[in-house]
C-alpha positions as CSV (number, residue, x, y, z in Angstrom):
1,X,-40.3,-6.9,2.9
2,X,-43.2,-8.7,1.7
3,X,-43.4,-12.8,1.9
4,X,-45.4,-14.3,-1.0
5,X,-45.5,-17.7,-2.8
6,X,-43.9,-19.2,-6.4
7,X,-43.6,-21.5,-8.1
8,X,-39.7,-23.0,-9.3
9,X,-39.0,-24.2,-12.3
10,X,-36.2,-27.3,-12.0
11,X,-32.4,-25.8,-13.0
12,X,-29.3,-27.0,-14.0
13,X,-26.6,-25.1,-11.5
14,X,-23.1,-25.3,-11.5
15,X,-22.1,-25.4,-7.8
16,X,-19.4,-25.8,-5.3
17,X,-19.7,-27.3,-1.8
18,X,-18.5,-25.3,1.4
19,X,-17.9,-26.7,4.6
20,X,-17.3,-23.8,7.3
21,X,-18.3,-20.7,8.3
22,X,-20.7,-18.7,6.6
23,X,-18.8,-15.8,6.9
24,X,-15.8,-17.3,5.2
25,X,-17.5,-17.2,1.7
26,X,-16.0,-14.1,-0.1
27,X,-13.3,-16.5,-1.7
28,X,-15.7,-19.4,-3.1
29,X,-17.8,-16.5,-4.0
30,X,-15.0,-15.3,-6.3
31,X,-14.5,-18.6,-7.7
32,X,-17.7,-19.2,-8.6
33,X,-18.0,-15.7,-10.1
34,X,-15.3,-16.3,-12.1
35,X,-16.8,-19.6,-13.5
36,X,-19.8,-17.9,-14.1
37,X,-18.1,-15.2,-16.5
38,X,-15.8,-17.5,-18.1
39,X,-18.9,-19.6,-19.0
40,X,-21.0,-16.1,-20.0
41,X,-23.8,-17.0,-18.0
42,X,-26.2,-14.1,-16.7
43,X,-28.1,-16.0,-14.2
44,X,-28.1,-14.7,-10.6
45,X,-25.7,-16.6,-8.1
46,X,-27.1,-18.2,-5.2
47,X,-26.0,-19.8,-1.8
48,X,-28.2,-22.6,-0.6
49,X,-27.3,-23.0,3.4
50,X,-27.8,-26.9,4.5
51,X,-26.6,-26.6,8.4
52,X,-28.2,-24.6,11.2
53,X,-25.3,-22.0,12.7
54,X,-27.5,-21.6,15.8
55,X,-27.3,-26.2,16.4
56,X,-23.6,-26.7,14.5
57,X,-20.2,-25.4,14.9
58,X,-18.9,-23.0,12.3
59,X,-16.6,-25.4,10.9
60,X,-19.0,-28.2,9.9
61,X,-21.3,-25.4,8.3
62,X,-22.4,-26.8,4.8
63,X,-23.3,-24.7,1.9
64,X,-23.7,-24.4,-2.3
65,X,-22.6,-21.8,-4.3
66,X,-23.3,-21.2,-7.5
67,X,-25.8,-20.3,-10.4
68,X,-27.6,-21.6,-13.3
69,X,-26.2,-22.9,-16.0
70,X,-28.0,-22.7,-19.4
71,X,-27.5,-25.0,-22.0
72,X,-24.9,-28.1,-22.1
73,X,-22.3,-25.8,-20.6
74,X,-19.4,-27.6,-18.3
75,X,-18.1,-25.6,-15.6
76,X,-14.7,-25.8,-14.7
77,X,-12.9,-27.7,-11.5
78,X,-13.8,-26.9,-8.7
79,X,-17.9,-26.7,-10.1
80,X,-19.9,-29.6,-11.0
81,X,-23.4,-29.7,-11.7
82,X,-26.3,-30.2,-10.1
83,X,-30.4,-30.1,-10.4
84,X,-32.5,-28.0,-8.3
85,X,-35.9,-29.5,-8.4
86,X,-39.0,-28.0,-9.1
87,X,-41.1,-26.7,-6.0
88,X,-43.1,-23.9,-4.5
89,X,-41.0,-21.8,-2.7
90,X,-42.1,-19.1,0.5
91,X,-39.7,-16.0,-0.6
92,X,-39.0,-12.2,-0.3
93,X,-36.7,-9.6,-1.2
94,X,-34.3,-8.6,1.2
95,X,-32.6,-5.2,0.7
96,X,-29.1,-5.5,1.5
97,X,-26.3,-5.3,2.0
98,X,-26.3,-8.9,1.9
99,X,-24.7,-9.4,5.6
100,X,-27.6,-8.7,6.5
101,X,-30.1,-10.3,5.2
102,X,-30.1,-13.3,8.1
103,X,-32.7,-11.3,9.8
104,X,-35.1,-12.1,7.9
105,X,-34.9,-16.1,7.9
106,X,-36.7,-16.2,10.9
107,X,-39.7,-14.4,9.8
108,X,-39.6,-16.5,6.7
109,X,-39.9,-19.5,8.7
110,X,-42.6,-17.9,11.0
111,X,-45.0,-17.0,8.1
112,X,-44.5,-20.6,6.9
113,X,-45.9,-21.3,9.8
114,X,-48.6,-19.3,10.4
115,X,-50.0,-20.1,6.7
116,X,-49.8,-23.9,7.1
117,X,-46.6,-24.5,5.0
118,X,-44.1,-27.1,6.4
119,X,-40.5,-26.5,5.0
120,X,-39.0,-29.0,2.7
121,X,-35.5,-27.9,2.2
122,X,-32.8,-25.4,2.9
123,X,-33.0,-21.7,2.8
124,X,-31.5,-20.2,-0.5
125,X,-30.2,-16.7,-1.1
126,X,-30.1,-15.7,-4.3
127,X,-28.5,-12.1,-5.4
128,X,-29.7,-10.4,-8.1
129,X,-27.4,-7.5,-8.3
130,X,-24.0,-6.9,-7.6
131,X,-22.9,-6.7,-4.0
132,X,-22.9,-3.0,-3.6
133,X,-26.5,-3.1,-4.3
134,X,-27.6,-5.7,-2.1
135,X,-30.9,-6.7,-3.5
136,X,-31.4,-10.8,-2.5
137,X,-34.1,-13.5,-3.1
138,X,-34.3,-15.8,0.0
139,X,-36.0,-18.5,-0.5
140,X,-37.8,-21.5,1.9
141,X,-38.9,-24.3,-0.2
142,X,-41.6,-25.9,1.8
143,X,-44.3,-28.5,0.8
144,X,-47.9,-28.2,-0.3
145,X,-50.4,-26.7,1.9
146,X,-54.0,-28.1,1.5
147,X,-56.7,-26.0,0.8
148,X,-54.0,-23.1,2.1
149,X,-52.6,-19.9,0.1
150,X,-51.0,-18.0,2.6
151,X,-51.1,-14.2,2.3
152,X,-49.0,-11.6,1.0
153,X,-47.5,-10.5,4.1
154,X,-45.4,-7.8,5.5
155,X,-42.3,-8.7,7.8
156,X,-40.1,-7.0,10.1
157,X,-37.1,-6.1,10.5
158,X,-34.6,-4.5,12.1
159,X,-34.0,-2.9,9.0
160,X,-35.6,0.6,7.7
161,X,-35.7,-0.2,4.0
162,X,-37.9,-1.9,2.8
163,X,-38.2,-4.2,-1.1
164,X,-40.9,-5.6,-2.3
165,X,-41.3,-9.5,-2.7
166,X,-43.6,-9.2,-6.0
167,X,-40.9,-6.9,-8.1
168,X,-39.5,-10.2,-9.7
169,X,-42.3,-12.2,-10.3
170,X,-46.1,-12.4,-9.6
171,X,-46.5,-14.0,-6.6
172,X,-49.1,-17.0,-6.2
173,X,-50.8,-15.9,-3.2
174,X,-51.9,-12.0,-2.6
175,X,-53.6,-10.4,-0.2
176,X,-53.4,-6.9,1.6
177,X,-50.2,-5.7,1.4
């Protein structure tokens, strides 16, 4: 996959927190898929992961799930809403299935890097299609370079497929692909 830079608009989401392990999400997922239909909202869910599984024990893990909410809409119990600020955001499109997209966050944080971009917040995934088809958006919001772009970049990975990061959105910064 490609790694290029956007900017975010600032949301309204409807979320739940999660504390535990990452892998213990199917069930919050449901919930807040459920939410999301009962409220008719088309927007993409999206899990933003605040803890480290490599420094913290799987069972003080810390996550968001949810999506954007559109209007003055009021999820149900257990979601309550939240703003997502505005930001630029290093991001690429993962192929799935979406167990596997993990292998990427390290070369997310490594072209960060390399381009001069500090992070600023918490890694996001956010799945645009249905699980079967796997296509995700992480994200790595990270603060403002100076007098840096960054590239578009290719990434590897362990995984054949590949996506490409601009077939969403034009990204800010190309270069040779």
């Amino acid at each position: 996959p490609l790694v290029a830079l956007k900017e975010t608009p600032p949301v309204r989401v409807a979320l739940v927190e999660q504390e535990g392990p990452y892998w213990s999400l199917g069930p919050v997922l449901e919930i807040v898929r459920k939410a999301k239909l009962a409220l008719r909202e088309d927007s993409p869910m999206f899990v933003r992961f605040h803890s480290d599984p490599r420094r913290a024990p799987a069972s003080t893990l810390r996550s968001d799930v949810g999506f954007v909410v559109q209007g003055g809409a009021t999820p149900p119990p257990p979601l309550r809403i939240d703003r997502r600020p505005a930001g630029r955001v290093a991001y690429l499109i993962a192929p799935g299935p979406h167990s596997t997209t993990s292998q990427y966050y390290g070369a997310l944080f490594e072209w960060a890097a390399a381009n001069g971009h500090q992070p600023r917040g918490d890694l996001i995934e956010i799945y645009w299609t249905n699980q079967r088809s796997g296509v995700v958006e992480i994200q790595l919001p990270i603060l403002e370079s100076h007098g840096q772009q960054g590239e578009l970049e290719e990434v590897e990975s362990s995984d054949p497929s590949t996506a490409r990061a601009d077939s969403l959105q034009e990204p800010i910064a190309a270069g040779p692909g």
